[in-house]
C-alpha positions as CSV (number, residue, x, y, z in Angstrom):
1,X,-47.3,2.9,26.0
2,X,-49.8,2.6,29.0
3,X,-48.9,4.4,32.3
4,X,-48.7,1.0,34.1
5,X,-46.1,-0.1,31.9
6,X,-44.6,2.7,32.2
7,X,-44.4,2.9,35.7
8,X,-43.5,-0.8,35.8
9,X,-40.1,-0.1,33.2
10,X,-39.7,3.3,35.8
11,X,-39.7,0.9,38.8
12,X,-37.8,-2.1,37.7
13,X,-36.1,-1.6,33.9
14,X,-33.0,0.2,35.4
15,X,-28.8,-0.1,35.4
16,X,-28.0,-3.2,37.9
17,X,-27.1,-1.5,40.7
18,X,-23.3,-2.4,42.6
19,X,-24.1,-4.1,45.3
20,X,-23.6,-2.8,48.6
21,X,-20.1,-3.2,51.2
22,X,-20.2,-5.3,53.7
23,X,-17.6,-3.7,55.5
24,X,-19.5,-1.1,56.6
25,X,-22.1,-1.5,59.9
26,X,-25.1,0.4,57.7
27,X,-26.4,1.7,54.1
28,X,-27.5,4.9,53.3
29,X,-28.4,6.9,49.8
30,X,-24.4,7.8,49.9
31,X,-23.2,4.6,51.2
32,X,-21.5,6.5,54.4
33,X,-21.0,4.9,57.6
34,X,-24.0,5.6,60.1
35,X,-23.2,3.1,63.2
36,X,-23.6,4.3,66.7
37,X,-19.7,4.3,67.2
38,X,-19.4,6.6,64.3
39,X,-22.4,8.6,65.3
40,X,-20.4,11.2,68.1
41,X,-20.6,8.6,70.6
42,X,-18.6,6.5,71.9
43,X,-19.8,2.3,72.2
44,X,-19.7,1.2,75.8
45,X,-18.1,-2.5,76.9
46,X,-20.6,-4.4,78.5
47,X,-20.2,-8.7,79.4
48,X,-16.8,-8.2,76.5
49,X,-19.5,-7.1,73.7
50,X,-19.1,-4.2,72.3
51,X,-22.7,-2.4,72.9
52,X,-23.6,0.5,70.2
53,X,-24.8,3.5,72.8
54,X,-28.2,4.9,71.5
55,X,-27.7,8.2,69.1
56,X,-30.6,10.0,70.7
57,X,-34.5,8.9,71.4
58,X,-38.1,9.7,70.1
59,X,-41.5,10.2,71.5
60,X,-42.3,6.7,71.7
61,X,-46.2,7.8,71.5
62,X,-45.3,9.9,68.1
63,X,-42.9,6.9,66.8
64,X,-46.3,4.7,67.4
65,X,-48.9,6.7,65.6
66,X,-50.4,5.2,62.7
67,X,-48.7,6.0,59.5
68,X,-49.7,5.6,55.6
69,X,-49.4,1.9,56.3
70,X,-50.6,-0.3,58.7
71,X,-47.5,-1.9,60.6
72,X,-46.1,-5.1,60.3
73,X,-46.0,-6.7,63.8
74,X,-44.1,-10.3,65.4
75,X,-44.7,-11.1,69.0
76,X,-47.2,-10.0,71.3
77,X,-48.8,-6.7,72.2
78,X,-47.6,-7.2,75.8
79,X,-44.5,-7.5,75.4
80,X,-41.9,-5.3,77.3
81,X,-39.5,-4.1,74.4
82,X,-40.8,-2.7,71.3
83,X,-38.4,-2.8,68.2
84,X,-39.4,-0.4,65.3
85,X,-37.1,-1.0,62.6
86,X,-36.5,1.0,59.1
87,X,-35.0,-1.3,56.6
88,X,-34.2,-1.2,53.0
89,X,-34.6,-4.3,50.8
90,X,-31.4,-3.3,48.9
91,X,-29.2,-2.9,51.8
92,X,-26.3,-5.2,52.7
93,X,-26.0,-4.3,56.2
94,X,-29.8,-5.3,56.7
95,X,-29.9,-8.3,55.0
96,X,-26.6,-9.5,57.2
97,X,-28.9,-8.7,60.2
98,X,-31.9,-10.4,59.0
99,X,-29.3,-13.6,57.6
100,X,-27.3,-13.9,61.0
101,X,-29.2,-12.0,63.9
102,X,-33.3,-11.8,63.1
103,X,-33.5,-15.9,63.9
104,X,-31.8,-15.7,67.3
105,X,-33.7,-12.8,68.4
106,X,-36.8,-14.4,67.2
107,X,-36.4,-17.1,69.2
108,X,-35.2,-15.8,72.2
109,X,-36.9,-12.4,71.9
110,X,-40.0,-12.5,70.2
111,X,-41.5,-15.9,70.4
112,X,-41.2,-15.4,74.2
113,X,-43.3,-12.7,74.3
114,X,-40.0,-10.3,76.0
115,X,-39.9,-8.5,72.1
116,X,-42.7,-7.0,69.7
117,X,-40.7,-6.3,66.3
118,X,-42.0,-3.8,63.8
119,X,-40.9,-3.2,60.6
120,X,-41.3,-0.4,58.6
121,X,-40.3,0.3,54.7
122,X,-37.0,2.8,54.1
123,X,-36.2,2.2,50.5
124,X,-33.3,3.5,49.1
125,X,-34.6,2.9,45.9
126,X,-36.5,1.9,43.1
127,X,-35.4,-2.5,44.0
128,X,-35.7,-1.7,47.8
129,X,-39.6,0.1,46.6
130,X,-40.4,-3.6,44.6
131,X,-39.2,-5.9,47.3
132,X,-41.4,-4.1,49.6
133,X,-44.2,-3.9,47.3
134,X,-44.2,-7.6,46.9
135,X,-44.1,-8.2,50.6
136,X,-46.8,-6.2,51.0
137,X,-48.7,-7.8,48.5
138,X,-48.0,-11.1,50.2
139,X,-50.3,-10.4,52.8
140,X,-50.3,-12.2,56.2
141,X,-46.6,-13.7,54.5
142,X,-45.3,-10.3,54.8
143,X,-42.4,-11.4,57.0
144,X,-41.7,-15.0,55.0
145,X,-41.5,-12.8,51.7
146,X,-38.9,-10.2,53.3
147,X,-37.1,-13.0,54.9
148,X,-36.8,-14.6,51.7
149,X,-35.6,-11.7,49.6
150,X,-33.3,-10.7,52.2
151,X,-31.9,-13.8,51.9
152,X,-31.8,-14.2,47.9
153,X,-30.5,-10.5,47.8
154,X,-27.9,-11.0,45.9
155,X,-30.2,-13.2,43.4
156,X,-32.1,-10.1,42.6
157,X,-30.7,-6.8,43.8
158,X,-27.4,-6.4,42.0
159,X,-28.4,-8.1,38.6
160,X,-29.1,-7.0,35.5
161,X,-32.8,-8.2,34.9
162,X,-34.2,-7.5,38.5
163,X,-37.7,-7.7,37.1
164,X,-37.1,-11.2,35.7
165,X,-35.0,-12.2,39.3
166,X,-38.0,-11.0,41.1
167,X,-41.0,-12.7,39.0
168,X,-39.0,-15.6,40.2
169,X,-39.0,-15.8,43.5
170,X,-42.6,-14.4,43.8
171,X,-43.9,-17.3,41.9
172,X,-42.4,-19.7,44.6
173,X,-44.3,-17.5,46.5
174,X,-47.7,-18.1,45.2
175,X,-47.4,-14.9,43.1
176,X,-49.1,-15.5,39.2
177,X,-47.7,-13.4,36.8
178,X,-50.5,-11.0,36.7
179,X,-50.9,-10.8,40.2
180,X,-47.1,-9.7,40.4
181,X,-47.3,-7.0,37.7
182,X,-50.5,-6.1,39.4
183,X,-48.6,-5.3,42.7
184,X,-45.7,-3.7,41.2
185,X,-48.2,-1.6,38.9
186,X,-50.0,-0.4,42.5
187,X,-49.4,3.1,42.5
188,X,-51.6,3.7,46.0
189,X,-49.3,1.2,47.3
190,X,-46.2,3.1,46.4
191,X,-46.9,6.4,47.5
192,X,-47.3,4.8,50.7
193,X,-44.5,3.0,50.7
194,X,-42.2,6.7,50.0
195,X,-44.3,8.0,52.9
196,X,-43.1,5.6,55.5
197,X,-39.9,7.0,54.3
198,X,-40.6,10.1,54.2
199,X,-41.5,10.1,57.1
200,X,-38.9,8.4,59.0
201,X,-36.8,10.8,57.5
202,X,-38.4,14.0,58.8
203,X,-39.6,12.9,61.9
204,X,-37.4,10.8,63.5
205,X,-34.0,11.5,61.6
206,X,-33.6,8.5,60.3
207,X,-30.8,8.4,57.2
208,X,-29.4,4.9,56.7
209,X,-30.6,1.4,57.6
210,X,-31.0,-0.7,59.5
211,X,-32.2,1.7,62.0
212,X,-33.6,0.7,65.1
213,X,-35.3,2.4,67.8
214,X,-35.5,-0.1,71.0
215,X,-38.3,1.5,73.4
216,X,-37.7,4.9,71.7
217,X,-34.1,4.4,72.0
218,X,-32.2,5.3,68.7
219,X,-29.6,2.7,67.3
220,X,-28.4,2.7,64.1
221,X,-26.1,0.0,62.2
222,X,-26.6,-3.7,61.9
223,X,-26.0,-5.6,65.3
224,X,-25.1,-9.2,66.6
225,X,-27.5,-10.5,68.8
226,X,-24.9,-10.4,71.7
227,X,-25.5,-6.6,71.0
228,X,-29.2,-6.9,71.4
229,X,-29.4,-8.6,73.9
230,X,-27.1,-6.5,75.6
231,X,-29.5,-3.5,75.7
232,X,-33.1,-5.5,75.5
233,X,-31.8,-7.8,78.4
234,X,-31.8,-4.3,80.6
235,X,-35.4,-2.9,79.3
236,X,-37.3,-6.6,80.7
């Protein structure tokens, strides 16, 4: 057996994995509860939406140096928030974000140049590490193909036959069948991808997604966009 097929059966040939409660605000590699209002501190009340206060902050010179990859920016370079965000393909709690509160903040956020959204790869495992993979591959669609498997999550994530799910939705993507055992086959690709993890992980405490730090402020837990635009509306 060849080492890429080998690390294609490592990567994708796997138990279907349960898929992840929605009834709790984030995911993590134990499944534990990681919002702000669990976090030590308490959420403040602001305009009758319950605001998640920040957990702590980061050097937002540090947070931006380059990394193994090259980010994955929306919106312009000017703008007066920045939003890094660690997400797991996987993860319930971040596809409900992207689902229900990434097309509102888009359009009132980031198309009007007030938001510049980053998103950065925090895999839980070996799925999350394909989704990614594939999105990466994808290019300049790097953003249509998360948006898409966050969406189809449930097509793919918890099933038996991931690999066969996923060569699915990457041909309506454009992908061929080479070109998607190709990417999944990249091992350069995901030793980066574990890096951005990594670290996240080491360097700016990050333990469950979605994570969010808003202008070096620390937020963790999925969010409504009442809730973001609770604490961008005071950064513009």
């Amino acid at each position: 057996m060849s080492a890429l097929i080998q690390r294609r059966r490592l990567l994708l040939s796997m138990a279907a994995l349960p898929a992840l409660g929605f009834g709790l605000a984030a995911c993590s590699d134990d499944d534990s509860v990681a919002n702000a209002g669990d976090a030590g501190t308490d959420p403040v009340t602001t305009a009758a939406v319950d605001v998640p206060s920040s957990t702590g902050s980061v050097d937002v010179n540090k947070l931006m140096e380059a990394g193994a990859l090259e980010d994955m920016v929306e919106g312009s370079a000017d703008a007066p928030v920045t939003i890094v965000e660690y997400a797991s393909m996987t993860c319930g709690h971040c596809a409900n974000f992207h689902v229900n509160t990434y097309p509102a903040l888009k359009e009132k956020y980031i198309d009007t140049g007030k938001v510049r959204l980053i998103m950065r790869e925090f895999p839980f495992d070996p799925r999350a590490e394909a989704g990614f993979m594939l999105a990466r591959c994808s290019k300049d669609n790097y953003f249509a193909m998360v948006d898409v498997l966050f969406k189809q999550q449930n097509n793919w994530a918890p099933v038996q036959d991931a690999q066969a799910a996923l060569l699915k939705i990457a041909k309506l993507a454009g992908f061929s069948q080479q070109s998607f055992e190709a990417c999944l086959t990249d091992q350069k690709l995901l030793t980066d991808i574990r890096s951005v993890r990594e670290r996240a992980a080491s360097e700016f405490g990050v333990d469950a997604t979605p994570t969010f730090f808003i202008n070096g402020k620390k937020y963790s837990g999925a969010m409504s966009i009442d809730q973001m635009s609770a604490i961008i509306d005071g950064m513009i």
